[in-house]
KOLGU-160389 format. One line per field, with one value per residue (C-alpha): residue number from 1; x, y, z; residue in three letters. Coordinates in steps of 0.05 Angstrom, whole numbers, m for minus. Layout:
k <- c(NUM ...)
xx <- c(X ...)
yy <- c(Y ...)
zz <- c(Z ...)
r <- c(Ala ...)
This chain:
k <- c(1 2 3 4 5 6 7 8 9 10 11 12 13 14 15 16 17 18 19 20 21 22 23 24 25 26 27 28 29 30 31 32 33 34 35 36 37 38 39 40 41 42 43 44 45 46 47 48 49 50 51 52 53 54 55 56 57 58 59 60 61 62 63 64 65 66 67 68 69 70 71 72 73 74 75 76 77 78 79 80 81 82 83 84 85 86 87 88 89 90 91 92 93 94 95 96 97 98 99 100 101 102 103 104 105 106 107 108 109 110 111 112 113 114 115 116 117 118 119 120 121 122 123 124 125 126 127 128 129 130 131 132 133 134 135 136 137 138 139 140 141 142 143 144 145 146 147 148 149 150 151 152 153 154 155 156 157 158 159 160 161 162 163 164 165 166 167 168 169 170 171 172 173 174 175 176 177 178 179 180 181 182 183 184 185 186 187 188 189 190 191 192 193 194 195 196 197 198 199 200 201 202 203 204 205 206 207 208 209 210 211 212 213 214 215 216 217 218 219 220 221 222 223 224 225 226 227 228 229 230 231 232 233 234 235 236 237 238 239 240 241 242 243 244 245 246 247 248 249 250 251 252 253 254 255 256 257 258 259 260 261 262 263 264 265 266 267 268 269 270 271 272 273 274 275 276 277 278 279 280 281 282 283 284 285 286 287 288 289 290 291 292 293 294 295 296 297 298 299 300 301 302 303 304 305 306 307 308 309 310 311 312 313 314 315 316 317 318 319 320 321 322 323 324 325 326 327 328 329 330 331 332 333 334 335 336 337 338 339 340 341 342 343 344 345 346 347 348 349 350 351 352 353 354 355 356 357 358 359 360 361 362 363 364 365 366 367 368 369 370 371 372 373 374 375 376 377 378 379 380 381 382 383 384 385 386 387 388 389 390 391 392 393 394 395 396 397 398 399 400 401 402 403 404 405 406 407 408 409 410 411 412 413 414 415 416 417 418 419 420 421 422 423 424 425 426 427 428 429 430 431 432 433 434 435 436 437 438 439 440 441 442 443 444 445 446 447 448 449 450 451 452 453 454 455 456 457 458 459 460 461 462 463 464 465 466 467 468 469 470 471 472 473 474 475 476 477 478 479 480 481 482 483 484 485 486 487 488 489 490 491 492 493 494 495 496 497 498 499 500 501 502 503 504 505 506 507 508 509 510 511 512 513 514 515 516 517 518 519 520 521 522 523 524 525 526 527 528 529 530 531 532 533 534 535 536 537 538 539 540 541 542 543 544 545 546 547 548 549 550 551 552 553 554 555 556 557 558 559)
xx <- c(m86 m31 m51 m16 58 75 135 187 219 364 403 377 372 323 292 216 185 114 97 149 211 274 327 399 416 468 460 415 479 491 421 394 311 260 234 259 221 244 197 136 96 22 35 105 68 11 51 105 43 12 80 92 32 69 109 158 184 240 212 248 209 264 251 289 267 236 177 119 56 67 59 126 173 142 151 144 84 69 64 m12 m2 42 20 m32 11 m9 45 26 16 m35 m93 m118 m131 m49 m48 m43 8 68 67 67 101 148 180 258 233 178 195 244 303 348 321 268 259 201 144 148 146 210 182 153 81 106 59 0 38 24 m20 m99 m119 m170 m198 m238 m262 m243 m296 m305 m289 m216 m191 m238 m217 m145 m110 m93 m122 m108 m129 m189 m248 m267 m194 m188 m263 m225 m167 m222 m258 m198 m173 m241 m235 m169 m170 m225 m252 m306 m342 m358 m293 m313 m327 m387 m420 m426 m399 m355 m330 m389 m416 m375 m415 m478 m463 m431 m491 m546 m482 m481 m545 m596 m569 m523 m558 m508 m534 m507 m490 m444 m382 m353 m420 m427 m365 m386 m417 m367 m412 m445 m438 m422 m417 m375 m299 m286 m211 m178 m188 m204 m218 m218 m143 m99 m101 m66 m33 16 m39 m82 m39 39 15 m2 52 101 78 98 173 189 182 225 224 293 290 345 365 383 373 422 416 392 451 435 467 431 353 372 368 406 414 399 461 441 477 462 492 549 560 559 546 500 431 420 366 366 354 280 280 248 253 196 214 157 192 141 132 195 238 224 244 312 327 314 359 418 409 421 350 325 329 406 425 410 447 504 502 503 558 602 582 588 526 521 569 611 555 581 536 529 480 442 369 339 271 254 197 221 204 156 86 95 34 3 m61 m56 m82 m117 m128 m200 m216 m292 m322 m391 m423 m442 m372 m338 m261 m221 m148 m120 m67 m10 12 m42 m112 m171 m181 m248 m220 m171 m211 m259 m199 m164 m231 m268 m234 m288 m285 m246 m181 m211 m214 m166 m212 m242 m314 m333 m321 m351 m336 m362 m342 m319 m340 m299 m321 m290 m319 m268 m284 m237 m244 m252 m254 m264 m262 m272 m224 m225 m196 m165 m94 m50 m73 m147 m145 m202 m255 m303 m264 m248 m208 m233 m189 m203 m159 m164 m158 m167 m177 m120 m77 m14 39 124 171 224 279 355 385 459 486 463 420 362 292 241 186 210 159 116 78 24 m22 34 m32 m77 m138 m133 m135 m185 m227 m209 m235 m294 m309 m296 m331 m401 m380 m387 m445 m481 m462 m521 m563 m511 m476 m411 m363 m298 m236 m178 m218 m265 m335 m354 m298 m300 m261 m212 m197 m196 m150 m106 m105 m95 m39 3 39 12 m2 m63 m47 1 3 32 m21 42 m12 48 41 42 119 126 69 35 57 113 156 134 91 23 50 85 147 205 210 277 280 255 256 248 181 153 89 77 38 91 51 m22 m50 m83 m142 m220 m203 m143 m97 m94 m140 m125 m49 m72 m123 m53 m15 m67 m68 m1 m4 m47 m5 79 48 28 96 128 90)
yy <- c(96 142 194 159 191 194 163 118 164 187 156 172 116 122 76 81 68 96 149 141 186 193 151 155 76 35 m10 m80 m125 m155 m172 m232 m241 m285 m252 m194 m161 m121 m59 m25 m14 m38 m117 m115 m73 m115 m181 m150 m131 m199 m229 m193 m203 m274 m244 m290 m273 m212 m178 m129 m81 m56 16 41 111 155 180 202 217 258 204 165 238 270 336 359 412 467 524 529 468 496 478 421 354 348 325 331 254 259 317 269 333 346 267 295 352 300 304 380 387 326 295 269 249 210 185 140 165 122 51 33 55 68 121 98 114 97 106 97 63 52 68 78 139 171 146 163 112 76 16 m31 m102 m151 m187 m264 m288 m257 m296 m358 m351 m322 m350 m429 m474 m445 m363 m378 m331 m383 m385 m308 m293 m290 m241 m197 m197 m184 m130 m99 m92 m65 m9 39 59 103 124 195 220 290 286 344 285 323 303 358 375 332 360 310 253 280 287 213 193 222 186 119 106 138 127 61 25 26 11 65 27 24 m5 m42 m63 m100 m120 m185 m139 m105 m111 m39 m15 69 98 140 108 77 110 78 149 164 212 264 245 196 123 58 7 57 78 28 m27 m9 41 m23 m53 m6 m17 m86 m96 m150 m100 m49 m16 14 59 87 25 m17 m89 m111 m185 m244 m285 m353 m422 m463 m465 m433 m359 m338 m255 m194 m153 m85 m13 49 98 69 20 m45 m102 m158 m167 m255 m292 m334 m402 m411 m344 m320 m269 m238 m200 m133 m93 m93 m119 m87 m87 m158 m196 m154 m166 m245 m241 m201 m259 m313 m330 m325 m325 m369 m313 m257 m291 m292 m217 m201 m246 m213 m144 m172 m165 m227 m220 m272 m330 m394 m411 m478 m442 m409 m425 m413 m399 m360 m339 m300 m220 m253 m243 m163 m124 m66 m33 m6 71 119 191 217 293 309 378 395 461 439 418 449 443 439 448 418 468 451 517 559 531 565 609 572 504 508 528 484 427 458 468 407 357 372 398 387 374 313 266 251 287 230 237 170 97 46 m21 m62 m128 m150 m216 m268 m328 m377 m358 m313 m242 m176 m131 m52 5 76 137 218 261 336 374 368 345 370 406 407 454 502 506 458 399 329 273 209 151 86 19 m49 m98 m170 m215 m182 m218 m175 m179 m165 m176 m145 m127 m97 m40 m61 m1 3 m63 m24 m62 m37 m60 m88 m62 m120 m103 m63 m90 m145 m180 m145 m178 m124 m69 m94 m103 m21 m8 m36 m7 60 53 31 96 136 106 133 199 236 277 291 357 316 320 284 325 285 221 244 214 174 134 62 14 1 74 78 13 56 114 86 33 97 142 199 251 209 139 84 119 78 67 40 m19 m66 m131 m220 m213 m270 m302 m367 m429 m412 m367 m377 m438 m430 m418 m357 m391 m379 m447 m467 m439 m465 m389 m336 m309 m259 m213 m164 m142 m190 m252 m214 m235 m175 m152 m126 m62 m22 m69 m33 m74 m138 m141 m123 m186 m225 m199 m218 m285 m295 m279 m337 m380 m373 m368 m440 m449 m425 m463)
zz <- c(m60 m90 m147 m210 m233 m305 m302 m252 m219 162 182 250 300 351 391 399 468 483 437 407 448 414 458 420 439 421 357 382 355 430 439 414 395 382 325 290 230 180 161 189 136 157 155 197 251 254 258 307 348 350 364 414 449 481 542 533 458 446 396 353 292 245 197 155 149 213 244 215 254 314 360 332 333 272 267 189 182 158 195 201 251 296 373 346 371 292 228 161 159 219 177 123 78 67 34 m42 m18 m13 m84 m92 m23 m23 32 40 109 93 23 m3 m28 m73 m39 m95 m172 m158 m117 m40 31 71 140 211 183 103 61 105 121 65 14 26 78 35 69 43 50 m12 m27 m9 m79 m79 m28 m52 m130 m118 m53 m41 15 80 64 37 57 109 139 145 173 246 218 185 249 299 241 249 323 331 267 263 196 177 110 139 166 182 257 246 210 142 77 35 m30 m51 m125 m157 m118 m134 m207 m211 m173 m220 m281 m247 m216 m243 m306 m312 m256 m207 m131 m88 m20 32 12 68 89 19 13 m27 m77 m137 m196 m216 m143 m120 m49 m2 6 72 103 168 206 279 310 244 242 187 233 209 242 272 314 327 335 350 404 438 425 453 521 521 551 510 444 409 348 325 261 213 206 137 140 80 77 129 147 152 149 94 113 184 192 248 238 206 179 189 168 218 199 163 229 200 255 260 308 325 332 387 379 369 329 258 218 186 119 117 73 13 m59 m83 m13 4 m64 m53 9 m14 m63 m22 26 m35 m46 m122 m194 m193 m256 m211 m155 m195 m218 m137 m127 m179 m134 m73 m56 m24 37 13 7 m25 m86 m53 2 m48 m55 m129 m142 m194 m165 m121 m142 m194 m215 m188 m199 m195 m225 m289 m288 m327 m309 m347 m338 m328 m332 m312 m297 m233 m213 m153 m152 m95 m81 m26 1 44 67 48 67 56 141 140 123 166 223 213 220 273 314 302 263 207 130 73 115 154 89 33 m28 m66 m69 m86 m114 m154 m184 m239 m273 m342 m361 m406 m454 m413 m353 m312 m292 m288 m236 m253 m206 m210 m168 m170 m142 m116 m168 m236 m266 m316 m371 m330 m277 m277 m227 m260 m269 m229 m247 m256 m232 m268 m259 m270 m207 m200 m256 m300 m332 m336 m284 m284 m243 m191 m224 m189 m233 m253 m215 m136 m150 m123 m141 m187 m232 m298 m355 m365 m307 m352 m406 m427 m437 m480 m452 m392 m434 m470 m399 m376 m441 m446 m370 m386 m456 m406 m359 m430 m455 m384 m394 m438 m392 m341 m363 m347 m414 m419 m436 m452 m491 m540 m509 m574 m573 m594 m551 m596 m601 m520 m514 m563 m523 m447 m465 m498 m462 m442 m379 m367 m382 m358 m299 m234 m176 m137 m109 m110 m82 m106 m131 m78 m76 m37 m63 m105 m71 8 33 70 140 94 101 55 9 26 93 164 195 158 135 81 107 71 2 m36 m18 m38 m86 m138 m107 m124 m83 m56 m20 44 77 47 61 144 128 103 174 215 184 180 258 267 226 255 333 316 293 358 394)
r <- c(Unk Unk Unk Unk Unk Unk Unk Unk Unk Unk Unk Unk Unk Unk Unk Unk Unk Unk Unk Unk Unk Unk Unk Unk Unk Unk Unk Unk Unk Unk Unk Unk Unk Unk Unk Unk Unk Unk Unk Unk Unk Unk Unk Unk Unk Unk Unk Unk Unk Unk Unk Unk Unk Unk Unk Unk Unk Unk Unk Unk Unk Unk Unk Unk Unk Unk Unk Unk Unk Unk Unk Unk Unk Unk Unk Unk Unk Unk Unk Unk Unk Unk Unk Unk Unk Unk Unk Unk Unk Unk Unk Unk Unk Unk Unk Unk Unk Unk Unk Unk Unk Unk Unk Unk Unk Unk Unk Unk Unk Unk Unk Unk Unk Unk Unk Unk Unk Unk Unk Unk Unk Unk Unk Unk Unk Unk Unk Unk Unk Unk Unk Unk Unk Unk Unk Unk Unk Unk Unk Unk Unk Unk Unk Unk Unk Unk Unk Unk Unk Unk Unk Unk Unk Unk Unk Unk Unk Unk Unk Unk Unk Unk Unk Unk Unk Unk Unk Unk Unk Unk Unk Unk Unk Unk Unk Unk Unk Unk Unk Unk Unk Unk Unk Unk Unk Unk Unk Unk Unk Unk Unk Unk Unk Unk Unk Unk Unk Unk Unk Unk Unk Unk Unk Unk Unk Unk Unk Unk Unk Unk Unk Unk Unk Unk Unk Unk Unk Unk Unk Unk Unk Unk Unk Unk Unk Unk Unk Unk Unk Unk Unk Unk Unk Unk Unk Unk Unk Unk Unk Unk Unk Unk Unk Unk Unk Unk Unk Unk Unk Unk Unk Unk Unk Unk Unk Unk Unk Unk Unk Unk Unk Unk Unk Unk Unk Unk Unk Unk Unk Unk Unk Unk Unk Unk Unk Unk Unk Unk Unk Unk Unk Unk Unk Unk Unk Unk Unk Unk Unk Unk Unk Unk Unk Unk Unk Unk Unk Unk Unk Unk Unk Unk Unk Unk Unk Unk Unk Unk Unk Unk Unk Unk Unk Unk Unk Unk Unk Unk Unk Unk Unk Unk Unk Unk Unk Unk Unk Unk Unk Unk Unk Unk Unk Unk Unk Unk Unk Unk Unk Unk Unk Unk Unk Unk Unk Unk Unk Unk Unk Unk Unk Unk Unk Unk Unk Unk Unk Unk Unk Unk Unk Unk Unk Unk Unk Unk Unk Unk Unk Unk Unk Unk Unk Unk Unk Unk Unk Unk Unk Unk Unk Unk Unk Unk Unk Unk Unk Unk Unk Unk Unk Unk Unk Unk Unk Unk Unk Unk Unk Unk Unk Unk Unk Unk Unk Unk Unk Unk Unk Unk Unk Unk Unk Unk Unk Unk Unk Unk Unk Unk Unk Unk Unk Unk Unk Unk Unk Unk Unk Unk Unk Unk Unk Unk Unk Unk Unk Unk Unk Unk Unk Unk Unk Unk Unk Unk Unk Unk Unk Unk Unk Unk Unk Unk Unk Unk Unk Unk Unk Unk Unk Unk Unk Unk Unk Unk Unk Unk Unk Unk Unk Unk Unk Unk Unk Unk Unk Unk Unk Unk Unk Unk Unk Unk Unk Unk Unk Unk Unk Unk Unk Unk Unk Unk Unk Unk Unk Unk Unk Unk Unk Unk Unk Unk Unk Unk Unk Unk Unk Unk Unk Unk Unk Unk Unk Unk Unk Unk Unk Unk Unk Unk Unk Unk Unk Unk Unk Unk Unk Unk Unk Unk Unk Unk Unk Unk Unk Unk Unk Unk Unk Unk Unk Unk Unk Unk Unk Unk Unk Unk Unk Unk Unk Unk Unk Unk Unk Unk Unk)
């Protein structure tokens, strides 16, 4: 997950071989391939892997930002890593510190409206490498024919094989930082009647449930698809992955894609498909939907807008495709930030210059302590249920350390969000100036029925509390749940915050078929978040589920 943000806020081209050595090449516009995907966030490495696992394809991986872990070039760290083969996206520990520390090598800069990554890996990069399983009944309840649970048992399994995960990441085998767990634990299960479990190991189970969070680590170090899968991949001939590189629309001829035009470093030129080729659009819930639409593929009044730019290299409205739902149904889960202080509370500040000797010892030694996990002590999940029978998803989680106006030495933040179930979503929406995509504001509580559900969840959480020496700081504990609806839907420090979970703003069905197809094209594919629907837990996981499916699904189409 990301830590919430109050409000919206390299052109280096490099080839990447194994591990990733710079090799200044000449732009891929005289080579045709079979399949060329644009972005390597955790679903367009995945599916470029799989792809590329047929000898006989050309496979190409475009980025537009640069490296990140150590392995692809990355060299951003502070000093204390000097001579470790380590960047600051490889020690799990330094996660929170791109928001004190930020990156303009890691981050995106003036691409979305929005909080990103805009690199080697996406947002797996950078955000805190949770990783767990949705349960059966998101894919049963939420997805169409075709990705139900049943369908995607094999992708689960093959996911589970290839990434590592772990819900002790410390490689000593100890837990740390852990008074918040054991005061949540005395809050939530000796008191609400929560069943402390393992969470991966139950995935089926999100009612009343607390445990450790599972991370996609290895080895005490940040994995990911990066790792696990594109290392792989980059031993295979018949793969490249070219960074710095900015696919601006997918030139096609009616339903027929047939290239990528791409800017590197203000080179303009075109990379073909051969033939038999697809693309695969991996660019996430904001990217994707824009790139659709800069290749003439959405809401016809948009289209139009573009045109008048020329955005659209010149595409005759008689080739475009509308369908509004393209950059539709965009969600994301709506946040709230509550500040608990206990006595027996044990803050801890993750430092990125400046770790405590020990801690960083400890890291550099053994791949142990506070450095070899991303700070949040623990989750849990509960349900809201509705008179007509449907159920909300809610989800909760304790940091290290305060926020804000909460800082001292006895004080954690609580993380509570709403996830599947909800009934709010926006849309994708291009700013009038660089037509740059962002969320348009209906994404949160638009339907007051969620905040009614986040509510009543954290009006149980409250109602738990006597006995445990834990106090609420920023919502007064006795609270009614008309009085907390009031006070998470304004805008505040604490509330309305952005999780930056995006995904479904192209979803299954409406906007791409169930072979993930564009509807209106015969080549050209979405992967990505964008066709995920909102899920019970972090979407990490899931959207690798969604690659490995959608793996399964265009090899039978290239048959």
């Amino acid at each position: 997950m990301f830590a919430r943000l109050p409000t919206l806020f390299l052109h280096v081209l490099f080839l990447v071989r194994i591990y990733a050595s710079p090799i200044p090449p000449e732009p891929q516009a005289a080579t045709s391939y079979d399949v060329i995907v644009v972005g390597s966030g955790p679903a367009g490495v995945i599916i470029a892997s799989r792809l590329s696992e047929n000898s006989a394809r050309k496979v190409l991986l475009l980025e537009l930002g640069g490296p990140s872990y150590w392995v692809t070039g990355g060299r951003e760290a502070p000093q204390w890593l000097a001579g470790t083969n380590l960047s600051r996206v490889d020690v799990p520990g330094l996660y929170s510190t791109i928001y004190s520390n930020p990156s303009s090598n890691l981050l995106c800069q003036n691409q979305i409206r929005a909080y990103g990554a805009c690199t080697i890996g996406g947002n797996s990069a950078i955000n805190a490498g949770l990783f767990f399983e949705p349960p059966a009944s998101d894919f049963d309840l939420y997805f169409p024919t075709g990705w139900k649970h049943a369908d995607l048992v094999p992708s689960i399994n093959r996911l589970y094989q290839t990434q590592p995960s772990t819900n002790k990441p410390s490689l000593d085998g100890l837990y740390y930082e852990q008074s918040g767990y054991t005061a949540a634990k005395q809050w939530l299960v000796t008191n609400a009647k929560y069943t402390e479990l393992d969470i991966n190991a139950n995935s089926a189970k999100k009612t009343k449930v607390f445990g450790h969070p599972a991370y996609d680590y290895a080895n005490g170090k940040r994995s990911g698809p990066v790792i696990s899968y594109l290392q792989a991949a980059l031993k295979r001939p018949n793969f490249s992955l070219q960074s710095g590189t900015l696919v601006q629309r997918v030139v096609r001829s009616g339903g027929q894609a047939t290239g990528v035009v791409v800017n590197v470093g203000g080179t303009i030129s075109t990379i073909p498909l051969t033939s038999i080729g697809r693309v695969i659009v991996s660019g996430g819930a904001l990217k994707s939907p824009e790139l659709l639409m800069k290749s003439g593929i959405g809401d016809p009044a948009v289209l139009t807008t573009l045109a008048n730019a020329n955005q659209l290299g010149g595409l005759p409205s008689s080739q475009w495709i509308n369908n509004t739902a393209v950059g539709n149904g965009l969600f994301d889960n709506p946040n709230t930030f509550i500040e608990l202080s206990a006595p027996s509370i044990q803050a801890y500040n993750y430092q990125y210059d400046n770790p405590i000797p020990s801690d960083r010892d400890l890291y550099l030694t053994k791949k142990s302590g506070p450095y070899s996990f991303a700070g949040g002590s623990c989750s849990f999940w509960d349900t809201v249920q509705h008179a007509d029978g449907t159920v909300a998803g809610v989800q909760g989680g304790l940091g290290a350390a305060g926020y804000q106006a909460y800082t001292d030495a006895m004080t954690v933040t609580m993380n509570i969000y709403g996830t599947s179930g909800l009934k709010s979503f926006g849309k994708v929406v291009l700013d009038n100036t660089n037509f740059l995509p962002g969320p348009s504001g209906a994404v949160y509580y638009s339907n007051p029925q969620d905040a009614q559900d986040i509510a009543t969840f954290i009006r149980r959480l409250f109602d738990a509390l006597p006995g445990t020496g834990l106090t609420p700081l920023n919502l007064n504990q006795t609270s009614t749940v008309a009085q907390i609806v009031s006070y998470i839907t304004s805008y505040t420090p604490y509330t309305r915050g952005q999780v930056n979970h995006w995904s479904s703003s192209c979803r299954i069905g409406s906007c791409v078929d169930v072979n993930t197809t564009v509807i209106g094209m015969k080549n050209m594919h979405v992967v990505d978040a964008s066709i995920v629907a909102p899920l019970t837990v972090n979407p990490q996981m899931g959207v690798m589920i969604a690659a490995e499916r959608a793996g399964e699904l265009i090899n039978k189409l290239m048959v």
